[in-house]
C-alpha positions as CSV (number, residue, x, y, z in Angstrom):
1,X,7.3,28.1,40.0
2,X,5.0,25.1,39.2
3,X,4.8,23.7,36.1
4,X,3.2,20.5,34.0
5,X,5.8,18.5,32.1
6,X,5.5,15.2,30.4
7,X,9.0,13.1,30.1
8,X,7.2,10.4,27.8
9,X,4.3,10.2,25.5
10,X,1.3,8.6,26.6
11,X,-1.9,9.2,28.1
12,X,-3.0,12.0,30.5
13,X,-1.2,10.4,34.1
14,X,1.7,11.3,31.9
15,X,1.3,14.8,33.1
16,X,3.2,15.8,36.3
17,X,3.7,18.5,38.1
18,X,7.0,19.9,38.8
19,X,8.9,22.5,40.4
20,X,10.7,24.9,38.2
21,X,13.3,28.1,38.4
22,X,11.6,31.2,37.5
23,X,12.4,32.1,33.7
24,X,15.1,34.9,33.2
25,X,14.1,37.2,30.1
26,X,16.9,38.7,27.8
27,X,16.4,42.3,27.1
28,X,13.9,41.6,24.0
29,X,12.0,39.9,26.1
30,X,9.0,40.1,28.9
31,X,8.2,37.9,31.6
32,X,4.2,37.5,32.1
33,X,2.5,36.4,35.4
34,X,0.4,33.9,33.9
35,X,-3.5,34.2,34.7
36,X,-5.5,31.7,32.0
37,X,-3.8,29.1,30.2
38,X,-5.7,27.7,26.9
39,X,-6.0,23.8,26.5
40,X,-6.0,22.4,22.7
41,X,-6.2,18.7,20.8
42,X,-2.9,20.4,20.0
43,X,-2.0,19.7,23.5
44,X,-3.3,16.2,23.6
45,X,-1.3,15.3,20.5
46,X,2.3,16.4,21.7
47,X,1.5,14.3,25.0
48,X,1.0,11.5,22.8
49,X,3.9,12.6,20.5
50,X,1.3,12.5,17.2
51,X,1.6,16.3,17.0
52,X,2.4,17.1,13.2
53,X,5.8,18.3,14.1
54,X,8.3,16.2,16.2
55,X,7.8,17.0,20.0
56,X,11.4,16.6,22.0
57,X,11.2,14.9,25.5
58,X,10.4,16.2,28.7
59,X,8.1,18.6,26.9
60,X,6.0,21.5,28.8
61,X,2.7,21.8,26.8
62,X,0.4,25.3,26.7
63,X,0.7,27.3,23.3
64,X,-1.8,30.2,24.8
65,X,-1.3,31.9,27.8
66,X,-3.0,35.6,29.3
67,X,-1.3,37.3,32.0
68,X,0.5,40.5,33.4
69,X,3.8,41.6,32.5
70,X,6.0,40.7,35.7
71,X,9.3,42.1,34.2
72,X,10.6,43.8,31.3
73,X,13.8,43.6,28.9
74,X,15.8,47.1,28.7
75,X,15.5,47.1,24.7
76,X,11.8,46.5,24.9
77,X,9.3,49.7,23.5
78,X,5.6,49.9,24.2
79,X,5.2,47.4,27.2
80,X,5.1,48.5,30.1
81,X,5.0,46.3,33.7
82,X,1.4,45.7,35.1
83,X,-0.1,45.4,31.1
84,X,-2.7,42.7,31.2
85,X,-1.7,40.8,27.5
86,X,-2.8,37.7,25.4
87,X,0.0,35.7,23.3
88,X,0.3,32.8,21.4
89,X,3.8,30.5,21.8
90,X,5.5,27.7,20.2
91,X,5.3,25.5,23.9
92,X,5.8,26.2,27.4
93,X,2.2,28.1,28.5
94,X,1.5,25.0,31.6
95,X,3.2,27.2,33.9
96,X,3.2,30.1,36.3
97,X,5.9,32.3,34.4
98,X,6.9,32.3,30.8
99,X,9.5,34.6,29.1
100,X,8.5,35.6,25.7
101,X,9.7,38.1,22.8
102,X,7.9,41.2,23.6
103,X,6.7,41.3,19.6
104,X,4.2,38.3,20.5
105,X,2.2,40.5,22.7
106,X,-1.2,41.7,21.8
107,X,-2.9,43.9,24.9
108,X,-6.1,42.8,26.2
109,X,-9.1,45.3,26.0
110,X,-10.1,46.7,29.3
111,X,-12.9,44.5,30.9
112,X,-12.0,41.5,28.9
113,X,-11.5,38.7,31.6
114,X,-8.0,36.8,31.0
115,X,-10.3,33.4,30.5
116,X,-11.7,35.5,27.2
117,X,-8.9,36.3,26.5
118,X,-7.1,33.0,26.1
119,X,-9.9,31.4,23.9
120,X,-8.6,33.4,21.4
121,X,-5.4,32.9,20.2
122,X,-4.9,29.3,18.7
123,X,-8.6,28.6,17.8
124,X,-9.8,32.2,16.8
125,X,-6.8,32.5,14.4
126,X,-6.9,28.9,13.4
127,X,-10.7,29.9,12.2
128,X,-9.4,33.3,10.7
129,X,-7.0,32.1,8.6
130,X,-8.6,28.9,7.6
131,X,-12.0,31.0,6.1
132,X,-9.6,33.9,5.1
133,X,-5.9,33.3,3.6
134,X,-6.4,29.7,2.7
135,X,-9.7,28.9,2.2
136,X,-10.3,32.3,0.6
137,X,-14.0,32.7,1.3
138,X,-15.7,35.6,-0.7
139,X,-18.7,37.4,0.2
140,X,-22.1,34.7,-0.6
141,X,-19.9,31.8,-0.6
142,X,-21.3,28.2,1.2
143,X,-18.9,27.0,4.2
144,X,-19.0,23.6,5.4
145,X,-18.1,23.4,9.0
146,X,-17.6,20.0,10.7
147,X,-17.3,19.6,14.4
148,X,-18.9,22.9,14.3
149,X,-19.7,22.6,18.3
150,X,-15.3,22.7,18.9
151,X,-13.0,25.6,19.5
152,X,-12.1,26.2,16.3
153,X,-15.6,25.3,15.1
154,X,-17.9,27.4,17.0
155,X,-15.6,30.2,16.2
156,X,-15.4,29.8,12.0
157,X,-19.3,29.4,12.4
158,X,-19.1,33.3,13.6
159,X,-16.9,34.6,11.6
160,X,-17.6,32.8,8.4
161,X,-21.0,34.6,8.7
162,X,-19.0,38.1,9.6
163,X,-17.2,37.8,6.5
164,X,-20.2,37.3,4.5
165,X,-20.6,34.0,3.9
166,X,-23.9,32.9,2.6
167,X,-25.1,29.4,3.8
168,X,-22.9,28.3,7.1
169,X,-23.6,24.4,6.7
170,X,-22.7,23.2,10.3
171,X,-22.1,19.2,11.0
172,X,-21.6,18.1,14.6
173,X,-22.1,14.3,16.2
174,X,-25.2,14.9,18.4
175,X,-28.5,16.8,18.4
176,X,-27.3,19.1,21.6
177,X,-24.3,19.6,19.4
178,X,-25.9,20.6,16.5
179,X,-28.3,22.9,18.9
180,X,-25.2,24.9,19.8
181,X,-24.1,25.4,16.4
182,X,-27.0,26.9,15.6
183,X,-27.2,29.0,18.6
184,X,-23.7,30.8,17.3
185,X,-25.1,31.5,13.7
186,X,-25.2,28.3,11.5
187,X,-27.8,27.9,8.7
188,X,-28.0,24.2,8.1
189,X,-26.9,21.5,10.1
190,X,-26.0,18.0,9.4
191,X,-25.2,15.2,12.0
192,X,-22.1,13.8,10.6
193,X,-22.8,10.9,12.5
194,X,-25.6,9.2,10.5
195,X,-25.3,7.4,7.1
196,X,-25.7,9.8,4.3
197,X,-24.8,13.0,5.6
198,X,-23.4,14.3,2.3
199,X,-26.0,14.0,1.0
200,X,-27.7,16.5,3.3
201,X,-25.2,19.2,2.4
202,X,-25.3,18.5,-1.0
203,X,-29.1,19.0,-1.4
204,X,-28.6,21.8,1.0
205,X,-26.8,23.8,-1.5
206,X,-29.1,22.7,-4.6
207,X,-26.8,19.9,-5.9
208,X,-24.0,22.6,-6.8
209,X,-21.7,21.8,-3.8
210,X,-19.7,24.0,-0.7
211,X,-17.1,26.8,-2.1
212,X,-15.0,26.1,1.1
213,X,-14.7,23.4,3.6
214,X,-13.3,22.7,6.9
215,X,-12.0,19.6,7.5
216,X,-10.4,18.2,10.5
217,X,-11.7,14.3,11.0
218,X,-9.9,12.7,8.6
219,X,-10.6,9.3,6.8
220,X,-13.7,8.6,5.2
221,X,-14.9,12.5,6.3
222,X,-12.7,13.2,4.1
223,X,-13.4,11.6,1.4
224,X,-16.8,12.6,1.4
225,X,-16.2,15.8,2.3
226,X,-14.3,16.1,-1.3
227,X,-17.3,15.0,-2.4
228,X,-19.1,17.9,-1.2
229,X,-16.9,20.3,-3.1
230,X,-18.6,22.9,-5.7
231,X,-16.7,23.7,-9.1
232,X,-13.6,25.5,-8.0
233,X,-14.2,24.5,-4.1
234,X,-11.6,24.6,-1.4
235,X,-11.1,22.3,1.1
236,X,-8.5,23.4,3.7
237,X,-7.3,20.7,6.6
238,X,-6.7,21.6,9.6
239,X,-6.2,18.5,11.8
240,X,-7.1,14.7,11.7
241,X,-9.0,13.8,14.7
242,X,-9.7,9.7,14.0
243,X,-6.3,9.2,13.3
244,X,-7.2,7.9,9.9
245,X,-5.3,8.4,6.3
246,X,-7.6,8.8,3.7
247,X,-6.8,7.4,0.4
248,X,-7.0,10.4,-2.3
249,X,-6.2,10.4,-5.6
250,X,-5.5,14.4,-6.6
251,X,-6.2,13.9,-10.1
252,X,-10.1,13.6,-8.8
253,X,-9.7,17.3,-8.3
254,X,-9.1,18.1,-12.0
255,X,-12.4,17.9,-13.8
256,X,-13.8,20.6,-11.7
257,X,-10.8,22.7,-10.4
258,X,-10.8,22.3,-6.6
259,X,-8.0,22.2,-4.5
260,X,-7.2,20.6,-1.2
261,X,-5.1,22.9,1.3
262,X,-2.9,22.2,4.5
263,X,-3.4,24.7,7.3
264,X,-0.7,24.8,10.2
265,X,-1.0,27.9,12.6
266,X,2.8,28.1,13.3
267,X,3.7,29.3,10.0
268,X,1.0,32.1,10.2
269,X,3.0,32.9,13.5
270,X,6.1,33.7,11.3
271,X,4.4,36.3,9.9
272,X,3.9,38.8,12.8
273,X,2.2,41.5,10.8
274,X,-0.6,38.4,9.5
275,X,-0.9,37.6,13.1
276,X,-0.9,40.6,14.7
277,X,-3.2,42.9,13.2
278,X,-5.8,38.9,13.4
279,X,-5.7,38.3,16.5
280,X,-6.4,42.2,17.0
281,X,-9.2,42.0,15.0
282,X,-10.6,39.1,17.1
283,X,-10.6,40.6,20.2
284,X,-12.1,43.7,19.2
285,X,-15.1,41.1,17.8
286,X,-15.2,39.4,21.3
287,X,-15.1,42.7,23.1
288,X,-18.1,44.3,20.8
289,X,-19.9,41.3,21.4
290,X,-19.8,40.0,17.4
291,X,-18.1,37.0,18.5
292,X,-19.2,34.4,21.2
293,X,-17.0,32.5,23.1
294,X,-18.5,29.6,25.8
295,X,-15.7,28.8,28.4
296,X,-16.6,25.1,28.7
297,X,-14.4,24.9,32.3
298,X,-12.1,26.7,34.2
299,X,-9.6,24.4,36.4
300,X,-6.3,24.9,38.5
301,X,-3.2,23.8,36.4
302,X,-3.0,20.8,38.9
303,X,-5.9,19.5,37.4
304,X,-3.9,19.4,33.4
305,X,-4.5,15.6,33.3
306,X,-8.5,16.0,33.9
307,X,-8.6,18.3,31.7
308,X,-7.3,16.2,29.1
309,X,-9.2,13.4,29.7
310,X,-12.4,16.1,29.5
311,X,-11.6,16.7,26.0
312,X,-10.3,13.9,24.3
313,X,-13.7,12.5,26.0
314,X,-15.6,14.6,23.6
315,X,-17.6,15.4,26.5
316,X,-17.4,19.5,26.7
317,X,-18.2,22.4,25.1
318,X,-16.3,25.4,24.6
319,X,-12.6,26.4,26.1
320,X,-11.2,24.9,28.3
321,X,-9.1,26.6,30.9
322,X,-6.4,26.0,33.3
323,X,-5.5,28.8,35.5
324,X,-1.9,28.6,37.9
C-alpha cells in the first residue's frame, strides 16, 4: 500500500511517498479501506516536530481517517466487513490501510459522504469538549471564538450556539473571514487583526467580559484575551499558532476568579465512553443538518505536501481532505 512518511522534521518536501506492507490486525482489531483522510495544524506540527508531545522519526501523519472495514479480528462484536466507519487515531491515517482497535469505531450514518465524515473527528470533538467539559459553557453564557473561520472554529461557532450560548463573539483576520463566521451563526465579530480588538469584545458584552474563551494564537492574543475575561471566566487553550510564549502571571486571575485551562484531545480519547457517545452526537448534528461543515478541498494523498503548504498558507477555508 502507499503511504506518506516523513523521516525528518521540516517543511512540506519532507513528505514522501512510500510503499508499505499491508497492516495485519490482531483479533481486537479491524482493518479499514481508507476513503477520506482528515488534514490538521496537528499534522503540520509533528512534520515540524513542534507537536506538544514528542513525535518519533520516520513518522506517518493522519489522526482521522473514514473508510470500510476490509477485515475483521475473530474476538471483535458488532462490526461487521463492508461497514462504512469514521475513527479518530493516535498517527498513521496518510495511508491506504490502517489496523485499529475495533472500540475506536463510530458508524457513519447512511448518506453521509466519507469526506463529511472525516471533518468530524479531531475538530468537532476538539470544539465539543472545549465549550463543554472544559470550558463549561452554561445556557446564556458569552463565547469568544478566535480564528472562528478554522476547523475547530467554524465548528464551536455552531455548537456553542446549539448549547445555548447567548452572544457567540467571533474574531477572524480578514473581512471574508469574518463573513463566513457569520454565515455559520456568530453574533459579533471582531477582526483580530486591527489595533484594539479587545476592546470591541469588551464593549460588545457591556464592559462585563466573555464567560468562556477559545484561545489558540498565543502571545499577545493571549494576553489580551485574559483581558477579555468576565468574573469567573474561562479561558481554555487549545493550540498556539504564532509560536509565541506569552508572559502570564496567574495571580492576575485572583481578583476575579477566572481560570486558564489546557485542552489536549488525546486524553479525551482515553475516555471511550466521553468520546464515543461525542462524536455520535456530532454526526447525528451534521446528518440533521444542525451543523455545517465546508470541505475547503479534496486531493489524492500524493498531493500531502500541497496540502500542507495550503494550510499553513492560511489561504483556505474549511477541511481539508486527502483521499488514497
Amino acid at each position: 500500500m502507499k503511504a506518506i512518511q516523513l523521516e525528518e522534521y521540516g517543511g512540506p518536501d519532507v513528505l514522501n511517498v512510500i510503499e508499505l506492507e499491508k497492516p495485519q490486525i490482531d483479533e481486537h482489531d479491524v482493518l479499514i479501506d481508507v476513503k477520506a483522510i482528515g488534514v490538521n495544524y496537528a499534522d503540520t506540527a509533528r512534520r515540524e516536530g513542534q507537536y506538544v508531545v514528542h513525535t518519533e522519526l520516520p513518522f506517518i501523519p493522519g489522526a482521522e481517517v473514514a473508510g470500510v472495514v476490509a477485515e475483521v479480528g475473530h474476538s471483535v462484536k458488532g462490526i461487521k466487513k463492508g461497514m462504512r466507519v469514521v475513527t479518530l487515531i493516535e498517527s498513521g491515517g496518510y495511508t491506504e490501510y490502517v489496523a485499529v482497535h475495533s472500540s475506536s469505531l463510530i458508524p457513519i450514518p447512511e448518506g453521509m459522504k466519507f469526506e463529511k465524515a472525516v471533518a468530524i473527528p479531531l475538530q468537532g470533538l476538539s470544539a465539543y469538549h472545549i465549550l463543554k467539559t472544559m470550558g463549561r459553557l452554561e445556557k446564556g453564557e458569552t463565547v469568544l471564538i478566535h480564528a472562528a473561520a478554522g476547523g475547530v472554529g467554524s465548528l464551536a461557532v455552531q455548537l456553542a450556539k446549539l448549547f445555548g450560548a447567548g452572544k457567540v463573539i467571533a474574531t477572524a483576520s480578514t473581512p471574508e473571514k469574518l463573513d463566513f463566521a457569520k454565515k455559520m451563526g456568530a453574533d459579533y465579530l471582531v477582526n483580530y487583526s486591527e489595533e484594539g480588538w479587545e476592546d470591541r469584545v469588551l464593549e460588545y458584552t457591556d464592559g462585563k467580559g466573555v464567560d468562556v474563551a477559545l484561545e489558540m494564537v498565543g502571545g499577545e492574543i493571549f494576553n489580551k484575551t485574559v483581558n477579555c475575561l468576565a468574573a469567573f471566566g474561562r479561558l481554555v487553550i487549545y493550540g498556539s499558532a504564532s509560536g509565541e510564549q506569552a508572559k502570564f502571571y496567574p495571580a492576575s486571575l485572583m481578583k476575579r476568579n477566572q481560570s486558564v485551562v489546557g485542552f489536549f484531545l488525546p486524553q479525551i480519547m482515553r475516555k471511550p465512553a466521553l468520546f464515543q457517545a461525542s462524536l455520535q452526537e456530532l454526526l447525528s448534528y451534521v446528518n440533521t443538518g444542525q451543523i455545517k461543515l465546508m470541505i475547503g478541498g479534496v486531493y489524492p494523498l500524493s498531493d500531502a505536501a500541497k496540502v500542507h503548504e495550503l494550510l499553513q498558507g492560511r489561504k483556505t477555508k474549511g477541511k481539508l481532505v486527502l483521499t488514497p
